[in-house]
C-alpha positions in Angstrom: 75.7 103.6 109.1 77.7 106.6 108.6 80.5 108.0 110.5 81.0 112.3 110.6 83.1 114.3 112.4 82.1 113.9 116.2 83.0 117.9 116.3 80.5 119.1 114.1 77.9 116.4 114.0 75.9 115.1 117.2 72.8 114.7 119.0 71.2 114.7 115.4 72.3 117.7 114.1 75.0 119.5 112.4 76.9 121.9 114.8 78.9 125.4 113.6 82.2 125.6 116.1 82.4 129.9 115.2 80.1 131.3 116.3 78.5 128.4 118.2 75.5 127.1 116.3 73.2 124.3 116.1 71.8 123.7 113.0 68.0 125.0 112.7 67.6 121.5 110.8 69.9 118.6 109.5 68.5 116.3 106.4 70.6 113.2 105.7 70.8 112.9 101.9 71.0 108.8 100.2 75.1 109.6 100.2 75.3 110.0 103.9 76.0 113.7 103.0 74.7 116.1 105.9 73.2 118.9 104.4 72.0 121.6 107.8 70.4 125.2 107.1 71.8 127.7 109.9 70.8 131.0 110.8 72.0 133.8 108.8 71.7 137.7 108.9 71.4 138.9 105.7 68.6 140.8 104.0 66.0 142.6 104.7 64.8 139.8 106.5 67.6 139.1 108.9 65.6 137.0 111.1 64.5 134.4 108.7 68.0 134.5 106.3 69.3 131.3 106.6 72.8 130.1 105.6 73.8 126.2 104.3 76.6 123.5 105.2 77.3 120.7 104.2 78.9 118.3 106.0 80.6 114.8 104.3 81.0 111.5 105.4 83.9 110.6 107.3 85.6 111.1 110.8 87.9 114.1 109.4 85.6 116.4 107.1 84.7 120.0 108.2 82.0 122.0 107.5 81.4 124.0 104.4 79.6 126.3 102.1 78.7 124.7 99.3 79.1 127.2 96.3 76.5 127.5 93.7 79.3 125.8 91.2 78.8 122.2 93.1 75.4 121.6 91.8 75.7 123.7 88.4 78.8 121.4 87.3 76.9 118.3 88.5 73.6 119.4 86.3 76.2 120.0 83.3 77.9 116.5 84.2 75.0 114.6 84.7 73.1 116.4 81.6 75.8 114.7 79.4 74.5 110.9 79.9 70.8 112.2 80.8 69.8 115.3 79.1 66.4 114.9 79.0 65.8 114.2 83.0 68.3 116.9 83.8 66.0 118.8 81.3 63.1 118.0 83.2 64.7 118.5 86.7 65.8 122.7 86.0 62.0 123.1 84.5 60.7 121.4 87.4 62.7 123.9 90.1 62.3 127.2 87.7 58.4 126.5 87.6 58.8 126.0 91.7 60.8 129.3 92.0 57.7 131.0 90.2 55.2 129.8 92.8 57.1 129.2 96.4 56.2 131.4 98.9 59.3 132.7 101.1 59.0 131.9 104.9 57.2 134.6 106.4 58.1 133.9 110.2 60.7 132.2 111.9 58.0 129.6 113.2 57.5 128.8 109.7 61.2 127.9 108.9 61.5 126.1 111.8 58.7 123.8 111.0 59.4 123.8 107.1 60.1 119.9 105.6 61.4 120.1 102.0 59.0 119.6 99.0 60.5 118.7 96.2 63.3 116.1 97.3 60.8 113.3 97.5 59.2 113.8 93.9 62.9 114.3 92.5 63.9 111.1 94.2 60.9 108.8 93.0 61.2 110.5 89.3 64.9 110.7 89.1 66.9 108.5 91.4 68.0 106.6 88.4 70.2 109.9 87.6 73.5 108.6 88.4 76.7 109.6 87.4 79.6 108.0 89.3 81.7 110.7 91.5 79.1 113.3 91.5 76.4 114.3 93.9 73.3 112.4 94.5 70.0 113.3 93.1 68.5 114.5 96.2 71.5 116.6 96.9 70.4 118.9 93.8 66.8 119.4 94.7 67.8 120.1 98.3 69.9 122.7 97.4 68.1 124.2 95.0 64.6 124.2 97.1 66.4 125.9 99.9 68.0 128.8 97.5 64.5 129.3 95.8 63.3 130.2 99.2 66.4 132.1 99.9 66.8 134.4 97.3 62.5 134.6 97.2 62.7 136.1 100.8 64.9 138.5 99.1 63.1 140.9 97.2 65.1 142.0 94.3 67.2 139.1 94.0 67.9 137.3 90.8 70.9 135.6 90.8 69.8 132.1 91.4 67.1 132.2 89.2 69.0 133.8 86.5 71.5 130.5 87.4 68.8 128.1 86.9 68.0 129.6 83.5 71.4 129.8 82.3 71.7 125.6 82.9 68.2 125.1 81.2 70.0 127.4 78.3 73.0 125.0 77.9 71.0 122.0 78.4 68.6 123.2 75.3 72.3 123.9 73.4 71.9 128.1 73.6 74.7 128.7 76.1 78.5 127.2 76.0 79.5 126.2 79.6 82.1 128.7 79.4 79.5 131.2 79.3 77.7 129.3 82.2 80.4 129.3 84.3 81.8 132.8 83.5 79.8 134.3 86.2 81.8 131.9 88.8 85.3 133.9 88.1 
């Protein structure tokens, strides 16, 4: 069993203190890690923007962000002893940013379930590097921005992102290049 931060985590889901927020769902990755999608107010979309947190294990952690730098520097990490599931893995998620379909009402995001942790988990849950996320935090994370930045038309960032990785992995970009963007 896992211990959290009574403050932020109870009842079964992730809690923001400012503003006051429950989480509109919390997923409990194989770490312990809490990862919780909150509503956001961005976009075009307002209403269906959503924001993440993540939330460690352990009676002291806080909330927080998690910058797109967490799961590009574990891809690069892990890409070092598995290159060819890593490899695999960015294909697999730029082929699902192609083809997801954004949420299209807030009735939708509510009853969403991720897609893509499960067939990372049974395919890859061998990928382990010690001191670096789990597997299923990386497809978590980078289903949920595919349907983020999808939902906002004109976006590219996270796609370009995604790339970029593939690009190192297949030796065309240095990871100073990669990472230049995070300056």
């Amino acid at each position: 069993m896992f211990i959290y931060n009574p403050k932020y985590y109870f009842d079964g889901a992730l809690h923001q203190l400012r503003p006051w927020a429950t989480a509109i769902h919390t997923y409990q990755l194989t770490d312990g890690t809490l990862i919780a999608m909150f509503q956001g107010n961005r976009g075009a979309h307002p209403k269906l923007d959503f924001k993440i947190k993540l939330l460690r294990v352990g009676e002291d952690e806080r909330p927080e962000t998690p910058p797109h730098l967490y799961w590009v520097a574990d891809l690069l990490i892990k890409s070092q002893r598995f290159p060819n599931e890593i490899k695999e893995i960015v294909e697999y998620y730029v082929s699902f940013y192609d083809r997801c379909v954004p949420f299209e009402t807030v009735e939708e995001r509510e009853k969403y379930t991720p897609q893509t942790v499960d067939v990372i988990l049974s395919k890859y849950g061998h990928v382990k590097v010690e001191k670096t996320l789990p597997i299923d935090y990386i497809a978590l994370i980078i289903e949920l921005f595919c349907y983020c930045e999808k939902r906002n038309e004109g976006a590219f960032m996270f796609k370009d992102l995604l790339n970029k990785v593939k690009a190192y992995i297949d030796g065309d970009l240095d990871y100073m290049h990669l990472l230049y963007g995070f300056k």
